[in-house]
C-alpha positions as CSV (number, residue, x, y, z in Angstrom):
1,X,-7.1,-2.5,33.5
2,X,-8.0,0.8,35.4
3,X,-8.4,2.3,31.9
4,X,-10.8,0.0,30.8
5,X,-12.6,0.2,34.0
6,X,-13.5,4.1,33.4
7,X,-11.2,4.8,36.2
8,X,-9.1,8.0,35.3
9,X,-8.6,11.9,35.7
10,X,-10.1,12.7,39.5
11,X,-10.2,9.6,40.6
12,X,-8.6,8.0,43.5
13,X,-7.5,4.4,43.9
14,X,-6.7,2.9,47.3
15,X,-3.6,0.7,47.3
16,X,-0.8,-0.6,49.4
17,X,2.9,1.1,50.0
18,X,3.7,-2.2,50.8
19,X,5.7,-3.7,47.8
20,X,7.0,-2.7,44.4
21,X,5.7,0.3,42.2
22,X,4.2,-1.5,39.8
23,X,0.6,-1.2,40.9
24,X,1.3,2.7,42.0
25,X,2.5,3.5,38.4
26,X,-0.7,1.6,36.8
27,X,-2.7,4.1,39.1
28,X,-0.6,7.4,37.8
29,X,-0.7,6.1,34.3
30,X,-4.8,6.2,34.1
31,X,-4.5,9.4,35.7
32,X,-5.7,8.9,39.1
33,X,-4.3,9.6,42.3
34,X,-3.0,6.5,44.6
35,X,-3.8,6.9,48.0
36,X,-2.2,4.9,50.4
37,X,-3.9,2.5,53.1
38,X,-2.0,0.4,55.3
39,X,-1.6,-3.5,55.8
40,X,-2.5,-6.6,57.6
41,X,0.7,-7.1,59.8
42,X,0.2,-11.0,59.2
43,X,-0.9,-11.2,55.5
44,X,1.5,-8.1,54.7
45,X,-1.4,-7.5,52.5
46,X,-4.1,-4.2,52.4
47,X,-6.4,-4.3,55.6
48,X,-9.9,-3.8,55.0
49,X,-10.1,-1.3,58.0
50,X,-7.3,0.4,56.6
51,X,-9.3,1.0,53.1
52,X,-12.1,1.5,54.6
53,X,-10.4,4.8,56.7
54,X,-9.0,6.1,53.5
55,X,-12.4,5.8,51.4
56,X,-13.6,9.7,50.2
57,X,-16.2,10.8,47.8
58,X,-13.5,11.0,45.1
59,X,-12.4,6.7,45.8
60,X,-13.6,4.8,42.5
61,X,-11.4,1.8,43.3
62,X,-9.2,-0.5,45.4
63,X,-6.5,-2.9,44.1
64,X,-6.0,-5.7,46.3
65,X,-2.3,-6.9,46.1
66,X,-1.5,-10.6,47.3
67,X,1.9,-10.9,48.7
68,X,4.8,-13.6,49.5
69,X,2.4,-16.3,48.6
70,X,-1.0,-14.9,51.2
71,X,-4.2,-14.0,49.9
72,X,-5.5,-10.6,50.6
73,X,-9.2,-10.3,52.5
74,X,-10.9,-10.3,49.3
75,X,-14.4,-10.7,50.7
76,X,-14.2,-8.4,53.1
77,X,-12.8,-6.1,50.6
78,X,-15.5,-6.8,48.1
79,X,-18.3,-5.9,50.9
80,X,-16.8,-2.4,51.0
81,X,-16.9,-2.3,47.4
82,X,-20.4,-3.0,47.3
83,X,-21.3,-0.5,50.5
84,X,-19.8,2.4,49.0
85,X,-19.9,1.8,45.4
86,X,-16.1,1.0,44.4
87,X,-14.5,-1.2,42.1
88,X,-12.3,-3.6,43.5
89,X,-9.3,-5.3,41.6
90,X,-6.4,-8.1,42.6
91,X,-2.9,-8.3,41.4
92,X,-1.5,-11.4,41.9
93,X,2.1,-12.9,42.0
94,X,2.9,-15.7,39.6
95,X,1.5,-18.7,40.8
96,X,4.6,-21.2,41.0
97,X,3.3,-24.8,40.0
98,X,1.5,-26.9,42.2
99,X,4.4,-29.7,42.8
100,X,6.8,-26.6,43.6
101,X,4.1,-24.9,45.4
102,X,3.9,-28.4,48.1
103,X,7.5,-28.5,48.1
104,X,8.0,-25.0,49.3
105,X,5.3,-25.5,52.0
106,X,7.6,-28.9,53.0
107,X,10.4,-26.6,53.5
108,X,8.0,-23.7,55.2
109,X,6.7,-26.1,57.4
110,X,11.0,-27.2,58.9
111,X,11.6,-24.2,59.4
112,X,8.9,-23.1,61.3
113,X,9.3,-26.1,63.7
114,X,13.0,-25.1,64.2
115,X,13.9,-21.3,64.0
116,X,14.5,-19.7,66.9
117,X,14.4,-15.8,67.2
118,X,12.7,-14.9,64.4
119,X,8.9,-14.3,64.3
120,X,8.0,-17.2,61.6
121,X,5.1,-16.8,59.1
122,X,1.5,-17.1,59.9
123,X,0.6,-19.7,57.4
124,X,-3.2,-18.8,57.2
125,X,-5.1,-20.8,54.6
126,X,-3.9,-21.3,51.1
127,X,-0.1,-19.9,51.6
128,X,1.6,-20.9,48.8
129,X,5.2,-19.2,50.4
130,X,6.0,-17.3,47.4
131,X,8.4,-16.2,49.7
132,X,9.4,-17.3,53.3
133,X,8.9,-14.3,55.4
134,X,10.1,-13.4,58.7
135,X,10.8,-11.1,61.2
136,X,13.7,-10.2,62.5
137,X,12.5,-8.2,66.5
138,X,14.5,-6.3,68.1
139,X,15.6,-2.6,67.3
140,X,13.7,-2.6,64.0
141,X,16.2,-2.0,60.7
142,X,19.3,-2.1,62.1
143,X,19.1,-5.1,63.8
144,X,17.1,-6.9,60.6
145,X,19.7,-5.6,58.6
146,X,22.7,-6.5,60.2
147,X,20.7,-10.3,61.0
148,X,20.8,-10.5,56.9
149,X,24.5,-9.4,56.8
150,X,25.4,-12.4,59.2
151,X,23.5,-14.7,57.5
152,X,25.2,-14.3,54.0
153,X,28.4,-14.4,55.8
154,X,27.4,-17.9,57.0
155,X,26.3,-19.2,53.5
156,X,22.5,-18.7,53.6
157,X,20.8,-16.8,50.5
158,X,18.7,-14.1,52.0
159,X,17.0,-10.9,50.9
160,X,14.8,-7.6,52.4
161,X,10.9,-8.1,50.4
162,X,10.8,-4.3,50.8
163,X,13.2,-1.7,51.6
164,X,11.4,1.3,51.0
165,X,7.7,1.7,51.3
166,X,6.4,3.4,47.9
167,X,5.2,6.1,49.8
168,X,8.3,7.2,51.3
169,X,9.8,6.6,47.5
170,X,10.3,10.9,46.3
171,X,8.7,10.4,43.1
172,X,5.6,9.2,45.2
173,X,6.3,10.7,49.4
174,X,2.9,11.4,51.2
175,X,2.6,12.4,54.6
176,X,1.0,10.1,56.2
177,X,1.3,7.2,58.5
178,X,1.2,3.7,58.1
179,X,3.0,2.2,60.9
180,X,2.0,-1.5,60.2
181,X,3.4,-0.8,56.4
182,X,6.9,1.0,58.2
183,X,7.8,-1.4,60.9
184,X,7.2,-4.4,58.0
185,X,9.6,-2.5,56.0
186,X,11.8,-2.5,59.3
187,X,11.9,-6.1,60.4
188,X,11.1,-8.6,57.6
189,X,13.6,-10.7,55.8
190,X,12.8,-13.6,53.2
191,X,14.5,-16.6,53.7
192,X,15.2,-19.3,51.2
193,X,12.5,-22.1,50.1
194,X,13.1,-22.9,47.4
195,X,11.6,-26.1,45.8
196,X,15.7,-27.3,45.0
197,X,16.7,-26.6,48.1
198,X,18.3,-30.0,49.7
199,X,17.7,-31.6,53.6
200,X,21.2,-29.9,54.1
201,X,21.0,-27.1,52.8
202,X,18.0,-26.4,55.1
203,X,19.5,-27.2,57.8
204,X,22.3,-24.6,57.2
205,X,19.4,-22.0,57.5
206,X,18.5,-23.0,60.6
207,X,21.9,-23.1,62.1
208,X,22.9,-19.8,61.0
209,X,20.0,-18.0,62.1
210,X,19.2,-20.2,65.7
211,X,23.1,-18.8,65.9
212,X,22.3,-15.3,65.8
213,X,19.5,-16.0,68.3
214,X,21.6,-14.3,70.8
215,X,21.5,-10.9,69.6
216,X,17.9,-10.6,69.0
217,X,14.6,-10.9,71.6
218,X,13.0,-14.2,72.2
219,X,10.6,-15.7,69.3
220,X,7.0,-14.8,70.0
C-alpha cells in the first residue's frame, strides 16, 4: 500500500504506538521511517494535533488506524494532508456484521448504565464496540492489572488491548513522549460484548467489577 503509493527510502510516516505492529512493520517494510504521534484519549485513535506536531519536511504520509470499534478524525486528518502535502491512509479493524454490530452496542449500552468504578467508553458516533473498553483509575498498571486478575477469578473473560506501546517495543524504542498513548497502555481493559453473550452472563460482569469498586477511585 505504502509501496504503491511512492512512499519508501527517506521517507517518514506518522502513525500511532497505540496498538499492534502491524502498521509499524508495513512502514519498515517500504523503507521508511515510522515516527510516532500520540492519541485521542477518548477515541484511543491518532490526534490530529498530535500529527500535526510530528509533521517535518521529510513526512510523506499518515496512516490513520481505527480502534476498538471508533473512527479516527479522518477529516481533520485529511485537512492536514492537504495543507502540507501528505498522503493519508486508514487501517481498519474487521467490520463484524451489522446484526452483531447492534447486539454488541445492546450489551455496550447495560453496561454503561451499570458499572461502577470504571471510566466507561465514550460512545461518540458510529461505535461499533469492536471491543468494550475501559479504564480501570487509580495507580495506573498495577491497579488495572490486578482489577483484570480479580475479574478472571470471579468468572468474567477479560483482556489488556495493549500492553506495550510499539514504541517502547526494542525492536522499535524511540525516546519520546506520548503520555496520552502510556497512561492508555496503563489503565485500559476490554471487557466482554460479545454478540452470544446471555442477560446473565452480563450481569456477572457487572457484579464482579461494581465488587471491586472498592479498591479503585470513584467513576468519572
Amino acid at each position: 500500500m505504502l509501496r504503491a503509493a511512492g512512499v519508501g527510502a527517506g521517507d517518514e510516516v506518522v502513525v500511532p504506538a497505540f496498538g499492534n505492529t502491524e502498521v509499524v512493520q508495513a512502514v519498515v517494510l517500504a523503507g521508511a521511517l515510522p515516527v510516532f504521534a500520540d492519541i485521542d484519549p477518548a477515541t484511543y485513535c491518532v490526534a490530529p494535533e498530535a500529527v500535526d506536531a510530528a509533521i517535518t519536511h521529510r513526512t510523506a504520509a499518515v496512516v490513520a488506524v481505527h480502534r476498538f470499534g471508533r473512527r479516527a478524525d479522518i477529516g481533520r486528518l485529511h485537512t492536514l494532508g492537504r495543507r502540507h502535502g501528505l498522503l493519508v491512509l486508514e487501517h481498519a479493524e474487521t467490520e463484524a456484521p451489522s446484526d452483531e454490530t447492534a447486539q454488541r452496542r445492546e450489551r455496550a449500552g447495560y453496561l454503561d448504565t451499570r458499572l461502577k468504578g470504571v471510566r466507561t467508553p465514550d460512545g461518540g458516533d458510529g461505535h461499533t464496540y469492536q471491543q468494550y473498553v475501559v479504564r480501570v483509575p487509580g495507580n495506573g498498571r498495577p491497579d488495572r492489572d490486578a482489577f483484570a486478575r480479580a475479574l478472571r477469578a470471579r468468572g468474567v473473560d477479560c483482556r489488556v488491548p495493549v500492553k506495550t506501546p510499539v514504541h517502547r517495543l526494542p525492536e522499535f524504542r524511540r525516546c519520546l513522549s506520548l503520555p496520552e498513548t502510556e497512561l492508555a497502555a496503563d489503565e485500559t481493559l476490554a471487557l466482554p460484548v460479545d454478540a452470544s453473550l446471555t442477560r446473565r452472563e452480563m450481569q456477572r460482569v457487572v457484579s464482579a467489577c461494581n465488587a471491586l469498586g472498592g479498591l479503585l477511585q470513584p467513576a468519572f
